[in-house]
gemmi code that builds the backbone of each chain (N, CA, C; Angstrom):
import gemmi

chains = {
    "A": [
        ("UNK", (104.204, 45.877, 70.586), (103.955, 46.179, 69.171), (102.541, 45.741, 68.812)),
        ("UNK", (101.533, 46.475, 68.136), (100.397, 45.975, 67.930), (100.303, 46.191, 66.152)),
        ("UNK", (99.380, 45.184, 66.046), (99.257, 44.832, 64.813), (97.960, 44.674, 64.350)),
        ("UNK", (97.590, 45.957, 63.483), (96.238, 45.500, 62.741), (95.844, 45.479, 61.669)),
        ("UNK", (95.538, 44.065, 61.060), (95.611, 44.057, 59.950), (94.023, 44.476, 59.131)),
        ("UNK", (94.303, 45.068, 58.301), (93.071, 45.682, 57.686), (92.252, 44.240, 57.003)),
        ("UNK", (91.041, 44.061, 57.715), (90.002, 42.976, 57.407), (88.733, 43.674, 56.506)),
        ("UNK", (89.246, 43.576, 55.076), (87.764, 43.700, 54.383), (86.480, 43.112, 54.700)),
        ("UNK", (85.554, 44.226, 54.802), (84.416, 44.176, 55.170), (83.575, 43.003, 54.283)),
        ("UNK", (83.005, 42.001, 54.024), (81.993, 41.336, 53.156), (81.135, 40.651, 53.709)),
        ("UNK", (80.096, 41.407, 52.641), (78.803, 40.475, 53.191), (78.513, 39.704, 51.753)),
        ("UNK", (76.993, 39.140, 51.523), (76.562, 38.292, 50.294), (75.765, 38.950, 49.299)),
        ("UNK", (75.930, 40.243, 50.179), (74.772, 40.901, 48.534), (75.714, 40.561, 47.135)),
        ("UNK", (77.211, 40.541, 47.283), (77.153, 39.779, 45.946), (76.927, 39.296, 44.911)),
        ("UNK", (75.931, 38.317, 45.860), (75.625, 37.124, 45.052), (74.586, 37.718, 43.819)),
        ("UNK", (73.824, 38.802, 44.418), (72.532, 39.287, 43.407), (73.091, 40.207, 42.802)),
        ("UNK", (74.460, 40.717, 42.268), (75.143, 41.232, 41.217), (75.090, 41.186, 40.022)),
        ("UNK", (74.831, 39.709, 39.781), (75.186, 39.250, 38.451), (73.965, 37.847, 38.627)),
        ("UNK", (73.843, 37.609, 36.939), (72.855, 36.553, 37.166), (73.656, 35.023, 36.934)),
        ("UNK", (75.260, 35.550, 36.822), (76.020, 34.368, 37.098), (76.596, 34.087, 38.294)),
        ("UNK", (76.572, 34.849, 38.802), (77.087, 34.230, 40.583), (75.518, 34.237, 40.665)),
        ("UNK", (74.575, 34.254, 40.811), (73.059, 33.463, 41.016), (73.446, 31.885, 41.019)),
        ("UNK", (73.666, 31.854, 39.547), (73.967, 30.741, 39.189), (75.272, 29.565, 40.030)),
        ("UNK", (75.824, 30.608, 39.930), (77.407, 30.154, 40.676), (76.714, 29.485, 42.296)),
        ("UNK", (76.103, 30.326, 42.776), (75.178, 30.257, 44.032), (74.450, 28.480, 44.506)),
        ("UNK", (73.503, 28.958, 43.340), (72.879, 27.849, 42.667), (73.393, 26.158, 43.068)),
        ("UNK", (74.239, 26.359, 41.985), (75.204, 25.117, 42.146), (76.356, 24.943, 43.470)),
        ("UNK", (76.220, 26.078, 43.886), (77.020, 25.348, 45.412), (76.065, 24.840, 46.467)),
        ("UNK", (74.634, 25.490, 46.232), (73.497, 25.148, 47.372), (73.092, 23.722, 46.877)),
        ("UNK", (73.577, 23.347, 45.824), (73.136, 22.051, 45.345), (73.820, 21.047, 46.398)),
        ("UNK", (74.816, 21.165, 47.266), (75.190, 20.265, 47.699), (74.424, 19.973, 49.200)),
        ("UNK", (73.492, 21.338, 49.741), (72.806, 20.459, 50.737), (71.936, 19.805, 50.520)),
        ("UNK", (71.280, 19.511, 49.238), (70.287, 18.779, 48.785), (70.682, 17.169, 48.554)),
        ("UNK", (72.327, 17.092, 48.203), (72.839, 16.091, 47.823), (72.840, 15.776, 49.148)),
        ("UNK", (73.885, 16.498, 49.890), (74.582, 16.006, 51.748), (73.187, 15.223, 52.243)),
        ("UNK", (71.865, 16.364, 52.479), (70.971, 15.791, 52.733), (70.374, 14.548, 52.525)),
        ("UNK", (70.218, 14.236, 50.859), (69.669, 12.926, 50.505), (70.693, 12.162, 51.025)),
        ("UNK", (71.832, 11.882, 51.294), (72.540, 10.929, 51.334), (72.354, 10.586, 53.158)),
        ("UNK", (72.137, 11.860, 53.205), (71.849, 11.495, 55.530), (70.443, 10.489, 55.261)),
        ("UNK", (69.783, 10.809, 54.419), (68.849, 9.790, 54.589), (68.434, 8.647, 54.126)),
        ("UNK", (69.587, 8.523, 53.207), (70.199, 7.335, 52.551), (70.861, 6.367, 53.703)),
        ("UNK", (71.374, 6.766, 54.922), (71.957, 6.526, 56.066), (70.873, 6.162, 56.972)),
        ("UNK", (70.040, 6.829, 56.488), (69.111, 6.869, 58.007), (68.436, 5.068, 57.191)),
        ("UNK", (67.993, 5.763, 55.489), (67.625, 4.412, 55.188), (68.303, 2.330, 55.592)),
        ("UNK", (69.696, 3.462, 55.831), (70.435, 1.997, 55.903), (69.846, 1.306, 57.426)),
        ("UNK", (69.633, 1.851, 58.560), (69.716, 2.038, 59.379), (68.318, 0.937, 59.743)),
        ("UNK", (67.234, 1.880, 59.173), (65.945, 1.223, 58.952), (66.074, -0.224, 58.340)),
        ("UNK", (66.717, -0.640, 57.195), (67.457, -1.601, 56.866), (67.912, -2.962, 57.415)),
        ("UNK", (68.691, -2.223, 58.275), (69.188, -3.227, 60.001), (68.382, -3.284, 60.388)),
        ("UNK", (67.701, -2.979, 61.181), (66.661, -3.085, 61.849), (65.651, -4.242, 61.684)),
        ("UNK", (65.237, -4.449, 60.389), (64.034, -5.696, 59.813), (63.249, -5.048, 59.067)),
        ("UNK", (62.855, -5.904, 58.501), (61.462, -5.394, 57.650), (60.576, -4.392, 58.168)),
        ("UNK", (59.955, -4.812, 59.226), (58.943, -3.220, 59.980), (59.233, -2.234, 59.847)),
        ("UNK", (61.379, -1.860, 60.283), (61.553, -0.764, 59.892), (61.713, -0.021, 58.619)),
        ("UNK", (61.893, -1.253, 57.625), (62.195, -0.767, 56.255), (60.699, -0.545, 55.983)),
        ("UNK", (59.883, -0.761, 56.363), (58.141, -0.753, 55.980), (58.036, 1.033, 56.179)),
        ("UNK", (58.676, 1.260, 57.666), (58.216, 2.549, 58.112), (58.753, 3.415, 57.279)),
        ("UNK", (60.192, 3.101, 56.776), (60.670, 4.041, 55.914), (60.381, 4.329, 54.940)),
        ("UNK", (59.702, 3.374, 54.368), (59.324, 3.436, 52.610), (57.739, 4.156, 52.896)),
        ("UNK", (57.333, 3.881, 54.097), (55.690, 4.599, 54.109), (56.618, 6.216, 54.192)),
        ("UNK", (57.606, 6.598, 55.727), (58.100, 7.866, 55.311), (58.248, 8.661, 54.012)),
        ("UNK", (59.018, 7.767, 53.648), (58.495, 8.272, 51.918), (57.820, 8.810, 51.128)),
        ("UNK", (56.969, 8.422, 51.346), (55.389, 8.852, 50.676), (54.722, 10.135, 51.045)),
        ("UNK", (55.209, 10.668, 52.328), (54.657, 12.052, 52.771), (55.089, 12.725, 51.700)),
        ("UNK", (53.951, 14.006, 52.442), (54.205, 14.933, 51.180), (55.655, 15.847, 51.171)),
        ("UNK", (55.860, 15.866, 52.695), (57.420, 16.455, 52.302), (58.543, 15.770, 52.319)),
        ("UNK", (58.370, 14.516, 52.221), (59.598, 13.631, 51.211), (59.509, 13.974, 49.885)),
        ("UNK", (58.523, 13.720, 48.741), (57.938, 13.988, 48.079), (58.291, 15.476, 47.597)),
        ("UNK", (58.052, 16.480, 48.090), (58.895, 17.874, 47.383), (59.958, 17.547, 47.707)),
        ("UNK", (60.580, 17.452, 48.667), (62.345, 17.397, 48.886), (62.920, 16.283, 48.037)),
        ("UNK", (62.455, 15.392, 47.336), (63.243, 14.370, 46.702), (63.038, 15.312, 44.980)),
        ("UNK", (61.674, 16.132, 44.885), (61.549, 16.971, 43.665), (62.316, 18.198, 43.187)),
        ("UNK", (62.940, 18.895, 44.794), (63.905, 19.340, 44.900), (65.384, 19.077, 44.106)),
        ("UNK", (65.887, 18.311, 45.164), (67.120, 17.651, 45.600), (67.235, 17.066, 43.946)),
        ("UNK", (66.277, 16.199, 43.406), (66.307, 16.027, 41.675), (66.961, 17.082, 40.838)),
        ("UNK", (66.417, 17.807, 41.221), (66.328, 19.069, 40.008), (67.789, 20.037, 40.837)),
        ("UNK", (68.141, 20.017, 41.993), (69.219, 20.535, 42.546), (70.787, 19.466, 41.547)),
        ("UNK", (70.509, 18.213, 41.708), (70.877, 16.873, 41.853), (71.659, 17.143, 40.402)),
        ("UNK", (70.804, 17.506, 39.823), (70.690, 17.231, 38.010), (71.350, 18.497, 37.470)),
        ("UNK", (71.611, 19.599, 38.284), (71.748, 20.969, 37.659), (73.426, 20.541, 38.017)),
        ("UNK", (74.052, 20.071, 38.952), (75.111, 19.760, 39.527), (76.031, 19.206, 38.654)),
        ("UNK", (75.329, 18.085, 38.037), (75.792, 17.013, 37.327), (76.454, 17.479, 35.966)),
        ("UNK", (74.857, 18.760, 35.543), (74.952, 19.279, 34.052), (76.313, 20.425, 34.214)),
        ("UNK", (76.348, 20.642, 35.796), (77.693, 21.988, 35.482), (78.819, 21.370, 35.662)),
        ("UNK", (78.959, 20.180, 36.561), (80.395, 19.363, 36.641), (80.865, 18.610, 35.268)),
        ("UNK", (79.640, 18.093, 34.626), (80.482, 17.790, 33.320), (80.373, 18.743, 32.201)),
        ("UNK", (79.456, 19.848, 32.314), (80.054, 20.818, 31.446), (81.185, 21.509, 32.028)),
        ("UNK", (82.363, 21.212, 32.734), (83.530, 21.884, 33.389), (85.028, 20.808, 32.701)),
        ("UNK", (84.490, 19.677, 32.716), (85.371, 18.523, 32.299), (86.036, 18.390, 31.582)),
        ("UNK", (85.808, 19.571, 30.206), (86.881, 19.764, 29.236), (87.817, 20.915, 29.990)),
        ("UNK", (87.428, 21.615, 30.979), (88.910, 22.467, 31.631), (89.484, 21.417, 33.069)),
        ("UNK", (89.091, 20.250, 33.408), (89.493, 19.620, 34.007), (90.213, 18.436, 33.308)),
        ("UNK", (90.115, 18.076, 32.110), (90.580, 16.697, 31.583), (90.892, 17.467, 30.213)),
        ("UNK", (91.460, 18.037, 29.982), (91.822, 18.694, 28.495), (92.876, 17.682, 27.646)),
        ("UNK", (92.162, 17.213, 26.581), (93.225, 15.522, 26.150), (93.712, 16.361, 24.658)),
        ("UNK", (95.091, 15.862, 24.677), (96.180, 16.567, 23.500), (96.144, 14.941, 22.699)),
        ("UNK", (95.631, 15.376, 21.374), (95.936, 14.136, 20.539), (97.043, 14.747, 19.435)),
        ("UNK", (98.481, 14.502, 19.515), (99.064, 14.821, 18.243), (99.394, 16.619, 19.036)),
        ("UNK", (99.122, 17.069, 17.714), (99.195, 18.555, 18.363), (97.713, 19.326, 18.124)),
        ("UNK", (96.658, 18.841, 17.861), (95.375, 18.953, 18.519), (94.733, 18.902, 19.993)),
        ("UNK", (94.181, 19.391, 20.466), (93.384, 18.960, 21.322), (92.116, 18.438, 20.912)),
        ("UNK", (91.525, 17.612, 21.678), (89.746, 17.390, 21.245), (89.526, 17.996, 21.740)),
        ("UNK", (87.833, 18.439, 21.142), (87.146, 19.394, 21.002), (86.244, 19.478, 22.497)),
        ("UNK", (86.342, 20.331, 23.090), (85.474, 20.368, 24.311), (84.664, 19.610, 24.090)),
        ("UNK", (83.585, 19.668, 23.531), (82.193, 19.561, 23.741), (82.638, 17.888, 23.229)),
        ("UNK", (83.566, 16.781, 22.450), (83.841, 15.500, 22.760), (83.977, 15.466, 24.399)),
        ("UNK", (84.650, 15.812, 24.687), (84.883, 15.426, 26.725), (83.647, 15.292, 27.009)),
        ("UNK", (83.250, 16.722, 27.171), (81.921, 16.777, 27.752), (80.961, 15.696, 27.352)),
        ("UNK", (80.901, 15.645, 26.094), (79.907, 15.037, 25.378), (79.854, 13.658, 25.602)),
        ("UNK", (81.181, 12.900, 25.749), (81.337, 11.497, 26.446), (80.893, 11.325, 27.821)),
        ("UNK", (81.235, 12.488, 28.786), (80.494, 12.308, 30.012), (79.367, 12.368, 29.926)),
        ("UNK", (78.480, 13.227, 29.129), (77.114, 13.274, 29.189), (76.619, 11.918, 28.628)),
        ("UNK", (76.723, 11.222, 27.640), (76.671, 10.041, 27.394), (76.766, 9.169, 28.598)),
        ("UNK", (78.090, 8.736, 29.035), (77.679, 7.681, 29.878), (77.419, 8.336, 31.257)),
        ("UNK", (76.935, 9.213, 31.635), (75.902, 9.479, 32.571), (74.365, 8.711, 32.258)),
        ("UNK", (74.031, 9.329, 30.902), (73.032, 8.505, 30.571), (72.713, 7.115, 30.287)),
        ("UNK", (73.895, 6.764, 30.149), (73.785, 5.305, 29.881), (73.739, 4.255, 31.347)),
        ("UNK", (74.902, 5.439, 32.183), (74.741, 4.260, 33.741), (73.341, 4.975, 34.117)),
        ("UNK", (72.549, 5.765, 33.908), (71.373, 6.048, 34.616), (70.238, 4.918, 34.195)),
        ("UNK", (70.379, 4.998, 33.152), (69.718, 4.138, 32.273), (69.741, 2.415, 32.776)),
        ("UNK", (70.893, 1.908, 32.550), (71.270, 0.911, 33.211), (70.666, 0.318, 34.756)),
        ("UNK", (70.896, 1.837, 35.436), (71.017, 1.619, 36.844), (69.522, 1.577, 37.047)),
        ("UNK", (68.364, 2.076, 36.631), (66.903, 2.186, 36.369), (66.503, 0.745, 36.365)),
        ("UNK", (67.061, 0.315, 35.005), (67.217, -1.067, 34.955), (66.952, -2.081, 35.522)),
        ("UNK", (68.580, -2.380, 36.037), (68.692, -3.599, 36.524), (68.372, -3.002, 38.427)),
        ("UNK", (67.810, -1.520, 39.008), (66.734, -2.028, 40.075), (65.093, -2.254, 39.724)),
        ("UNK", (65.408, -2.203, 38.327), (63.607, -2.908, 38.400), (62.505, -1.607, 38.488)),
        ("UNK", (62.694, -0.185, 37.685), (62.033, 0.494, 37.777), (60.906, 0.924, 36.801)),
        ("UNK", (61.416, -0.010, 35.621), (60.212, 0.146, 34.324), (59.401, -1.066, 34.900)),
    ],
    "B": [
        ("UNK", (110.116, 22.199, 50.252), (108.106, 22.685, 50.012), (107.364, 23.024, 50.949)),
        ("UNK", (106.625, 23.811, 51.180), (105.749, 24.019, 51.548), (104.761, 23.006, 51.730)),
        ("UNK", (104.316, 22.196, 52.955), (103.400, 21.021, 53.409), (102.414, 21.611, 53.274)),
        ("UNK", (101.131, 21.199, 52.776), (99.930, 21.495, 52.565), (98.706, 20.439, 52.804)),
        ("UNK", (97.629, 20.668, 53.272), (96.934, 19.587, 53.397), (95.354, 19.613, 52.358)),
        ("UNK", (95.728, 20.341, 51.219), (95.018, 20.934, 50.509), (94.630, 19.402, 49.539)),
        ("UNK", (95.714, 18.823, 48.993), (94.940, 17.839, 48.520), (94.415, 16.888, 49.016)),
        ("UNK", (94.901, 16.504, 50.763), (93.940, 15.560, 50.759), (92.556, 16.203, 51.517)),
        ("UNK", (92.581, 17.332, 51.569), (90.499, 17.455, 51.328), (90.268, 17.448, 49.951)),
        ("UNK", (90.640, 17.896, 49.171), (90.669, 18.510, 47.587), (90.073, 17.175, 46.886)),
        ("UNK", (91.018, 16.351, 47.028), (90.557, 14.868, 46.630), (89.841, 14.205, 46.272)),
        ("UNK", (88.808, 13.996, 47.800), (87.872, 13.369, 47.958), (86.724, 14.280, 47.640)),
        ("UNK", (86.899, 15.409, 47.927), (86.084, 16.677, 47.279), (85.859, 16.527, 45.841)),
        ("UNK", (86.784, 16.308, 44.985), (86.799, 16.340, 43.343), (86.296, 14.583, 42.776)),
        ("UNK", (86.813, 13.642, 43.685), (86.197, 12.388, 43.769), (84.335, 12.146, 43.682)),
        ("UNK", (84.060, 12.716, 45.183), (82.997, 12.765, 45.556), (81.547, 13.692, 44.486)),
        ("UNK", (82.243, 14.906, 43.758), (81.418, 15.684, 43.022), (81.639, 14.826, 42.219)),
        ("UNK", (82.491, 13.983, 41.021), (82.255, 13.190, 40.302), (81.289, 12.272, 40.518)),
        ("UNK", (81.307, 11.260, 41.783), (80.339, 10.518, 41.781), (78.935, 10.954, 42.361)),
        ("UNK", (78.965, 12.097, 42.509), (77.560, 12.733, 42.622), (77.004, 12.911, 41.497)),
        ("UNK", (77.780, 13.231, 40.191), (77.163, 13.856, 39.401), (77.044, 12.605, 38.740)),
        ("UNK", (77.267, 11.592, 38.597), (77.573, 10.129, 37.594), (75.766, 9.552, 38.476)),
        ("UNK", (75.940, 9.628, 39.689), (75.038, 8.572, 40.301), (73.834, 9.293, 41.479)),
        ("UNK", (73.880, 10.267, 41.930), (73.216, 10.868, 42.885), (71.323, 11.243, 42.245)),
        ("UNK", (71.262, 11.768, 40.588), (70.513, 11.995, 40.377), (69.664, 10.463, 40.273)),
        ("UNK", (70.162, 9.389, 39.788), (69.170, 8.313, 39.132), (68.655, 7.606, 40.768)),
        ("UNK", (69.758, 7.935, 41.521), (69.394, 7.084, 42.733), (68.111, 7.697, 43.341)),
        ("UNK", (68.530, 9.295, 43.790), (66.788, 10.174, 43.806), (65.934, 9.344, 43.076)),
        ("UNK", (65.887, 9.300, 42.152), (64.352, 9.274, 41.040), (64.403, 7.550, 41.562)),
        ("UNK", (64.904, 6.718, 41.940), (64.622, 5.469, 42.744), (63.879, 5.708, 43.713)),
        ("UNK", (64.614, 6.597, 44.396), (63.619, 6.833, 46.018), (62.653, 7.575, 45.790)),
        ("UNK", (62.421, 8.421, 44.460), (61.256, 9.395, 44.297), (60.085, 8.288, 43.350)),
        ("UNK", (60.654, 7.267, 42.890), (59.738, 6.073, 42.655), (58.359, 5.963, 43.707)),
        ("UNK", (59.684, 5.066, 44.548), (59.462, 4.902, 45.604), (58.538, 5.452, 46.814)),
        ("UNK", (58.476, 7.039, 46.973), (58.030, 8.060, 47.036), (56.168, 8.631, 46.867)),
        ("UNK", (56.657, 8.063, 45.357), (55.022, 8.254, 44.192), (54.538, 6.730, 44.868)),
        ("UNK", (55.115, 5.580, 45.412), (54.089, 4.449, 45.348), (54.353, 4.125, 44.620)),
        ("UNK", (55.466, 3.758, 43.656), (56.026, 3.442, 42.576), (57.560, 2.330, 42.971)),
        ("UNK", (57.067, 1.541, 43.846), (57.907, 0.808, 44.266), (59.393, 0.268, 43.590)),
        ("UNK", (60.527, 0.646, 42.749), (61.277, -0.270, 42.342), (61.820, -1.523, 42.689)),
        ("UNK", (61.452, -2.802, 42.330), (62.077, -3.810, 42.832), (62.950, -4.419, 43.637)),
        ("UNK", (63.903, -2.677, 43.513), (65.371, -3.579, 44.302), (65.075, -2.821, 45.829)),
        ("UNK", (64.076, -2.311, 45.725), (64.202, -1.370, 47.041), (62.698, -2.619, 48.213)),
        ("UNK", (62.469, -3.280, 47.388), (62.043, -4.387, 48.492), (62.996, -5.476, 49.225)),
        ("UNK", (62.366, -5.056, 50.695), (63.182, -5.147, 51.935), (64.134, -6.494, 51.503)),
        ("UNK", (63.874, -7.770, 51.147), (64.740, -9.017, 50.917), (65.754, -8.929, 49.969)),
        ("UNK", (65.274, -7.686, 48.612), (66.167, -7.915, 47.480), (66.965, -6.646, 48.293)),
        ("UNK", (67.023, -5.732, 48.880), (68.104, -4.872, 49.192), (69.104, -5.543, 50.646)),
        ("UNK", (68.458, -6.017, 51.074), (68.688, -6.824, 52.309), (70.114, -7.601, 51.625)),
        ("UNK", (69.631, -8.703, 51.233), (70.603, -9.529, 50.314), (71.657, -8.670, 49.889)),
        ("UNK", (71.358, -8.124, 48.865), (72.256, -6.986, 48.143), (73.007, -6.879, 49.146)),
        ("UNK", (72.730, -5.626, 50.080), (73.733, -4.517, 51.078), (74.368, -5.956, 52.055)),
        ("UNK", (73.930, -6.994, 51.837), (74.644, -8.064, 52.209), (76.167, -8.628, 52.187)),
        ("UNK", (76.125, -8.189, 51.184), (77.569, -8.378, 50.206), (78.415, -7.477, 50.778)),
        ("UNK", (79.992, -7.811, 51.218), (81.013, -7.001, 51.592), (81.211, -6.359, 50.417)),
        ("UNK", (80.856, -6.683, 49.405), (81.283, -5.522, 48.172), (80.308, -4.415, 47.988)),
        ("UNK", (78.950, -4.990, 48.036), (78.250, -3.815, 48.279), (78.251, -2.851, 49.418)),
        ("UNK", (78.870, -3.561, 50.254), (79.130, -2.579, 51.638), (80.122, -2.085, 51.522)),
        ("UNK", (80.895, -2.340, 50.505), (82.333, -1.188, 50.020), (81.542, 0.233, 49.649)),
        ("UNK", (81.081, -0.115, 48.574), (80.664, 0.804, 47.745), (79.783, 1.759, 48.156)),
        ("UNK", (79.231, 1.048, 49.040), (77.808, 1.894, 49.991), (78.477, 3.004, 50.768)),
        ("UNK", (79.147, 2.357, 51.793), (80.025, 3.299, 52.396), (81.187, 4.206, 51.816)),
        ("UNK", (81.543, 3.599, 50.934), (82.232, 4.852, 49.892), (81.500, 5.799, 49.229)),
        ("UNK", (80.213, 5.751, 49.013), (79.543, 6.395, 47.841), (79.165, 7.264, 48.917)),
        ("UNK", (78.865, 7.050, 50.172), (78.243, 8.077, 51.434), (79.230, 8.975, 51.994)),
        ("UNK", (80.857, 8.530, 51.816), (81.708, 9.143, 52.162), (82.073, 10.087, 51.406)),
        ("UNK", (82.030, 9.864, 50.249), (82.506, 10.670, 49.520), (81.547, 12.180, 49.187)),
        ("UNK", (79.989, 11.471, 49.528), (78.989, 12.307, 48.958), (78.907, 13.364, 50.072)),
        ("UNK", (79.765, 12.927, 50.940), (78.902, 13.832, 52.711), (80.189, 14.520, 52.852)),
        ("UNK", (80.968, 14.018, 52.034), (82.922, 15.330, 51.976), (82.680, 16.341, 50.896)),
        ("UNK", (82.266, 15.729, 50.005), (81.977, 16.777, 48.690), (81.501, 17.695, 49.114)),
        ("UNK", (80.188, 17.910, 49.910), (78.919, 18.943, 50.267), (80.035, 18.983, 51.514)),
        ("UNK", (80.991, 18.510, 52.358), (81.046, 19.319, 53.639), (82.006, 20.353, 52.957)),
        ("UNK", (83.006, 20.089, 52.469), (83.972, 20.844, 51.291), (82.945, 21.795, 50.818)),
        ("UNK", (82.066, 21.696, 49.536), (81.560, 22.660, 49.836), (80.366, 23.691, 50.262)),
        ("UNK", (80.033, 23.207, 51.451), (79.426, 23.887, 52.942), (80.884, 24.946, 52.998)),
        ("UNK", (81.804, 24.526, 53.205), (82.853, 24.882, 53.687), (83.238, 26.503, 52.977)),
        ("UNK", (83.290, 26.020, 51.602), (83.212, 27.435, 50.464), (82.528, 28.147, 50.467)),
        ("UNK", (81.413, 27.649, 50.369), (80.081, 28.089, 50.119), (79.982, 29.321, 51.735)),
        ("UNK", (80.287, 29.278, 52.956), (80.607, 29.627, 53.987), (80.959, 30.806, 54.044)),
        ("UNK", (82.427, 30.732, 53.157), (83.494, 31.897, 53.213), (82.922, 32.580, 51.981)),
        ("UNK", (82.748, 31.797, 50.717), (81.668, 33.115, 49.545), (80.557, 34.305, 50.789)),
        ("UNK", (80.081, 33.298, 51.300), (78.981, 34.321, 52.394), (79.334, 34.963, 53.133)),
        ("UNK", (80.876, 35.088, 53.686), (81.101, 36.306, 54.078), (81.740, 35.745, 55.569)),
        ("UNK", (81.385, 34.775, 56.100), (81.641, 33.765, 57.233), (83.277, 33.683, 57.042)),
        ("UNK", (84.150, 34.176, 58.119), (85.616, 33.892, 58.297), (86.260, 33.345, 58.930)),
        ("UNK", (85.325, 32.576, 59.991), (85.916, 31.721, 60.855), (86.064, 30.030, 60.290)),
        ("UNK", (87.363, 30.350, 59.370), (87.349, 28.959, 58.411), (87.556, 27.648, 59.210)),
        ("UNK", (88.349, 28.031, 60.072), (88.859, 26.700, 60.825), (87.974, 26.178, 61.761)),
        ("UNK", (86.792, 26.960, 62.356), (85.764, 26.328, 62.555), (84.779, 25.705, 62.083)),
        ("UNK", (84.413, 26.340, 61.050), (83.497, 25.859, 60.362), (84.219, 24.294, 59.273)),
        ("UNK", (85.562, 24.248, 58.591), (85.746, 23.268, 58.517), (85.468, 22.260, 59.202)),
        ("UNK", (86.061, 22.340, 60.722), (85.993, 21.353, 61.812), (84.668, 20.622, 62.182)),
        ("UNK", (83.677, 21.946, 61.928), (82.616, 21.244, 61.804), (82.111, 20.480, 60.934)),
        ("UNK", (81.988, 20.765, 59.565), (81.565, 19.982, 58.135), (82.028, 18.745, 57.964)),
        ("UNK", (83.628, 19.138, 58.140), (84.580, 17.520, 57.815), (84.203, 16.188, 58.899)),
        ("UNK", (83.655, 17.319, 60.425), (83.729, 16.331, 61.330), (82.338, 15.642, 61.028)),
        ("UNK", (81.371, 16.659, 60.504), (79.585, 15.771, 60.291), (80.097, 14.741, 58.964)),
        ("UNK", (80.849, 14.882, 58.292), (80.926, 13.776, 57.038), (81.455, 12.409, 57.892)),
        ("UNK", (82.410, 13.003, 58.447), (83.410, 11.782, 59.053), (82.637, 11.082, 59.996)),
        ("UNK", (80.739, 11.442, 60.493), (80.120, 11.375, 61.827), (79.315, 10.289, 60.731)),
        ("UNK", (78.569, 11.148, 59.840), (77.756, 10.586, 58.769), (78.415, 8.684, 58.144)),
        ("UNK", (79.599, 8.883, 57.804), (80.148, 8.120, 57.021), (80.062, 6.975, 58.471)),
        ("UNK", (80.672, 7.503, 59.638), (81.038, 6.533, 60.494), (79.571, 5.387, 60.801)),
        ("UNK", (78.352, 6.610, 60.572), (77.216, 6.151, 61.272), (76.913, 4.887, 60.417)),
        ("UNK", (76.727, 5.298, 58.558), (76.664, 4.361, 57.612), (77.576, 3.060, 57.940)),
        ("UNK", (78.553, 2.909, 58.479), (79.284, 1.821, 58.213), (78.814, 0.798, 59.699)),
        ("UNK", (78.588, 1.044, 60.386), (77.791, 0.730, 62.013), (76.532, 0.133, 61.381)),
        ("UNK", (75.781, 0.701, 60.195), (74.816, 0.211, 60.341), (74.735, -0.656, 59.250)),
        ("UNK", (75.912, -0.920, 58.176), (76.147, -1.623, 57.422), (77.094, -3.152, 57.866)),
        ("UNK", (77.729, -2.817, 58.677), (78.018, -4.006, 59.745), (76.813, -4.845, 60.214)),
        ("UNK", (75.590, -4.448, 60.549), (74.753, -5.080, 61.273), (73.468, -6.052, 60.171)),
        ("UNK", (74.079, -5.479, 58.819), (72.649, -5.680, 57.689), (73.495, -7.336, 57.804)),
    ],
}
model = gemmi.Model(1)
for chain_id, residues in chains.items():
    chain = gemmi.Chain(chain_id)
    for i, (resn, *xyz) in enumerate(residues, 1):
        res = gemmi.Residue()
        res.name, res.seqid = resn, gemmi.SeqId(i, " ")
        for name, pos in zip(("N", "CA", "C"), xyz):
            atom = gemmi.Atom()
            atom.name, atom.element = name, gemmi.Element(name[0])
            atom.pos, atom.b_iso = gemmi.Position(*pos), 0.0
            res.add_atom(atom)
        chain.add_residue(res)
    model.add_chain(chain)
structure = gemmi.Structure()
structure.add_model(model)
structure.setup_entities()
């Protein structure tokens, strides 16, 4: 008995359909920018162990010029991520007070808040002003 | 029921994009300090040294890497099959296994600080 099951054809032109799957796009490519920084957040640890010399070499790594776009990147990848996961948070956390709900843009609006506030914080107390 | 192993990738996936989006950007603009010649304090070698010293900070370190390197392998993983790519069970195997490689490497080298 043979069996074939009909496999729709797809490719990604898709994506340039609409200027919301762009977008949609967008924010999923955001995560090799994240995956990435964090491998070298690893690699940083690494340098870390090692002693001072190596943490020297890493922080000079740094300074090239293509650390430097890729961290200008990965920012602005970083940040677009952040702005679509908590603008999503009122269809992920939808809170019933009574027989109201609050108002989207409260959810949201509390996450966007203390985003800013632990950023703020976190600036802070490593000593960046 | 039907056994599924959907939430526990799902999880750490929905975990991990949370704490990306709470903490991933301010930590960049540390290392992009850093970067400019703009040294932040905590990122000199004795005060991070100390710090990543701490079994609590070595919780968190290694959690914050685990979670961040499942989120993006999750979705690598989507992102994959949107493109048209159907060989899911490979390409999972691969993503989940670089997070689980990533995470393992962080904690080896957080043992040794």
């Amino acid at each position: 008995m043979s069996r074939k099951p009909y496999v729709r054809p797809m490719t990604s032109e898709w994506i340039l359909r609409h200027s919301r799957y762009v977008r949609y796009m967008l924010r999923e490519f955001s995560c090799l920018f994240i995956g990435g920084w964090t491998l070298m957040l690893v690699w940083g640890l690494k340098q870390l162990a090692e002693g001072p010399a190596a943490w020297a070499a890493f922080l000079q790594w740094l300074t090239s010029p293509a650390s430097i776009v890729l961290h200008l990147l990965t920012l602005g990848f970083a940040s677009y991520h952040s702005v679509t996961w908590f603008n999503l948070t009122p269809k992920a956390l939808p809170l019933q007070i009574g027989e109201e709900f609050l108002p989207d843009g409260a959810i949201a609006g509390a996450h966007f808040a203390a985003w800013a506030v632990l950023s703020f914080a976190i600036l802070f107390l490593a000593g960046a002003f | 029921m039907a056994i599924s192993n959907k939430p526990i990738v799902w999880g750490p996936f929905a975990a991990g994009g949370t704490i990306t989006a709470f903490l991933t950007p301010v930590l960049v603009l540390l290392t992009l300090l850093a970067a400019l010649g703009h040294v932040p304090d905590l990122l000199a070698y004795d005060r991070l040294h100390a710090l990543a010293g701490h079994w609590l900070a070595k919780l968190a370190i290694a959690g914050t890497v685990f979670l961040s390197l499942w989120s993006t392998a999750h979705r690598l993983r989507i992102t994959c099959y949107d493109l048209g790519v159907r060989a899911d069970t490979l390409v999972a195997t691969i993503v989940y296994a670089g997070a689980l490689a990533g995470t393992a490497a962080s904690v080896v080298y957080l043992m040794r600080i």
